[in-house]
C-alpha positions as CSV (number, residue, x, y, z in Angstrom):
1,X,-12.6,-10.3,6.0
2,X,-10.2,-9.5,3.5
3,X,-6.5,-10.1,3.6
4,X,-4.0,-8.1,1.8
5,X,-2.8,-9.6,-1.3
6,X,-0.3,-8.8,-4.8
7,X,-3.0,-8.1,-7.8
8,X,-1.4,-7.6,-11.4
9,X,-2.2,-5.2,-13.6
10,X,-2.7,-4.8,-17.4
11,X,0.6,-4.3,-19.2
12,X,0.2,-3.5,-22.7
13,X,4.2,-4.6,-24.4
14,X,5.3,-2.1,-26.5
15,X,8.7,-1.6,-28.2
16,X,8.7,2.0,-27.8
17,X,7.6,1.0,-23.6
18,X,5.3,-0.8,-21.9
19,X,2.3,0.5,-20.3
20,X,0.5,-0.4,-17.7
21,X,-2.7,0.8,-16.1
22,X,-5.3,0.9,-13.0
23,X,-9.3,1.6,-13.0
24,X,-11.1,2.1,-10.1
25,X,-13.7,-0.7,-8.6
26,X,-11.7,-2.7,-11.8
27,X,-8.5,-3.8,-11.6
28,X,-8.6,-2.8,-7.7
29,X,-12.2,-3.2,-5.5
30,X,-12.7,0.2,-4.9
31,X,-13.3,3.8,-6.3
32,X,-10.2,5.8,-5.8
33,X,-10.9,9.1,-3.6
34,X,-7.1,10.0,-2.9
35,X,-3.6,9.4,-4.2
36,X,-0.2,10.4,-2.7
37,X,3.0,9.1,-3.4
38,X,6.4,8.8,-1.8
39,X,9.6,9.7,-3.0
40,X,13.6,11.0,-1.5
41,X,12.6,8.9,1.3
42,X,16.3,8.7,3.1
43,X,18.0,5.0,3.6
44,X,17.1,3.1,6.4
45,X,13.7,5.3,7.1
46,X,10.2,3.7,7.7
47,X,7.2,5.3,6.7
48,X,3.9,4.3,7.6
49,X,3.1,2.7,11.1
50,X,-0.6,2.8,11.2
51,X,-4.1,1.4,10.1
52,X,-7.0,3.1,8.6
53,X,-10.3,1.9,10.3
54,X,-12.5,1.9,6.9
55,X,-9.8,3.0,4.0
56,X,-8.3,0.4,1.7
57,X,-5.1,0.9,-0.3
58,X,-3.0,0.2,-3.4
59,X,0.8,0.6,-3.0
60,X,2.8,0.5,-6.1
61,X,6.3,0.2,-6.7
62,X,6.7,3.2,-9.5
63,X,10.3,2.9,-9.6
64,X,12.6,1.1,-7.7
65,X,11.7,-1.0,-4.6
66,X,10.4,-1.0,-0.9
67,X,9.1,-3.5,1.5
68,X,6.0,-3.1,3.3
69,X,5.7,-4.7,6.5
70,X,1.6,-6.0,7.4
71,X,1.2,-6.7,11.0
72,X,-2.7,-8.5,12.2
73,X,-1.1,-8.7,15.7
74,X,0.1,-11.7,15.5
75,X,1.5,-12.2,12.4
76,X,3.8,-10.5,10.4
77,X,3.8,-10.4,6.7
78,X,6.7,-9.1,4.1
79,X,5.9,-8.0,0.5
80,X,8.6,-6.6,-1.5
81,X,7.5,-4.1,-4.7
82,X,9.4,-3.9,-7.3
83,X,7.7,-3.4,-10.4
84,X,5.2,-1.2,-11.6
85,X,2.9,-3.9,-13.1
86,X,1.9,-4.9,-9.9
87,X,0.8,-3.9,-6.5
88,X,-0.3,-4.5,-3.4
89,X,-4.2,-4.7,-1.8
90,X,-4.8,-3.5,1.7
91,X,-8.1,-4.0,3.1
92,X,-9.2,-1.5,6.2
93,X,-8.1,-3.0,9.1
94,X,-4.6,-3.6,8.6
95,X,-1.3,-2.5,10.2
96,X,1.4,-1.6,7.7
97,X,4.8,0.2,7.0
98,X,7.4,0.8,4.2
99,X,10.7,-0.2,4.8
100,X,13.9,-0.3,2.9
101,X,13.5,1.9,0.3
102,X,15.7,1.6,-2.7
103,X,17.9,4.8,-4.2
104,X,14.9,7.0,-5.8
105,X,12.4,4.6,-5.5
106,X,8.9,5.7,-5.9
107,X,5.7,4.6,-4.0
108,X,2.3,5.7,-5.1
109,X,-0.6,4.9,-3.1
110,X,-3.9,4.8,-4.2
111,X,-6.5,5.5,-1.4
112,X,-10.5,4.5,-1.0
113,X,-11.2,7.6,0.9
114,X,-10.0,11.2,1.4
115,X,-7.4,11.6,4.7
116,X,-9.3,12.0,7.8
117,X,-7.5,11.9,11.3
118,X,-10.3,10.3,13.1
119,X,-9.9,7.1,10.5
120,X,-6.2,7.0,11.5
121,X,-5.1,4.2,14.3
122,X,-1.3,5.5,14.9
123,X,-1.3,3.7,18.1
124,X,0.0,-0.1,17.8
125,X,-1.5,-1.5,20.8
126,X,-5.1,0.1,20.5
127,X,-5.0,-1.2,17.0
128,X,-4.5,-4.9,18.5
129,X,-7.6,-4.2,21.1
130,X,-9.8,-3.1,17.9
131,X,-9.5,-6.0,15.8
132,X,-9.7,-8.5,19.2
133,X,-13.3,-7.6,19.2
């Protein structure tokens, strides 16, 4: 199984500004189907609180910083983004939420399948009986 880890990307130094960049089933192991992003997220809200039963992820910090919080039901996991030359891998499967976000930070996630409900676990302790099995 895989298990969520920080995976850096290409940053091409510049002095007119760096650049950095992501390909699909590349830099990341998947084709990318959907991306969203987060942003004017008010201080001391959480976003997130779920698991996606066959949808991996890439969370980058575009701007600012946020933590997010991986849970396997036992333990618990802190990665703090805060640059935009990295980011962080979630494999299907795993519990996870964005906490303390930073004055105008700016999340974008990068998403191996389009939303579907049905593919949503919102439910903490259901998610702990799925993964038990």
């Amino acid at each position: 199984m895989l298990t969520p880890k920080i995976i850096q990307l290409p940053k091409v130094l510049d002095a007119r500004g760096n650049l950095s960049f992501i390909e699909g089933n590349n830099h990341i192991p998947f084709k990318i189907e959907r991306t969203f992003w987060m942003y004017d997220v008010p201080g001391g809200m959480i976003r997130g609180g779920h698991a996606y039963r066959q949808t991996e992820e890439f969370i980058i910090a575009l701007s600012g910083s946020f933590d997010v919080v991986i849970n396997d039901g036992i333990n618990k996991m802190i990665f703090c983004l805060n640059r935009s030359y990295y980011g962080l891998y979630i494999p299907e499967m795993t519990w996870h939420h964005f906490e303390n976000f930073s004055t105008n930070s700016l999340s974008l996630v990068l998403s191996s399948a389009k939303f579907d409900k049905n593919n949503l676990i919102k439910d903490f302790e259901i998610f702990k009986t799925l993964i038990t099995r």
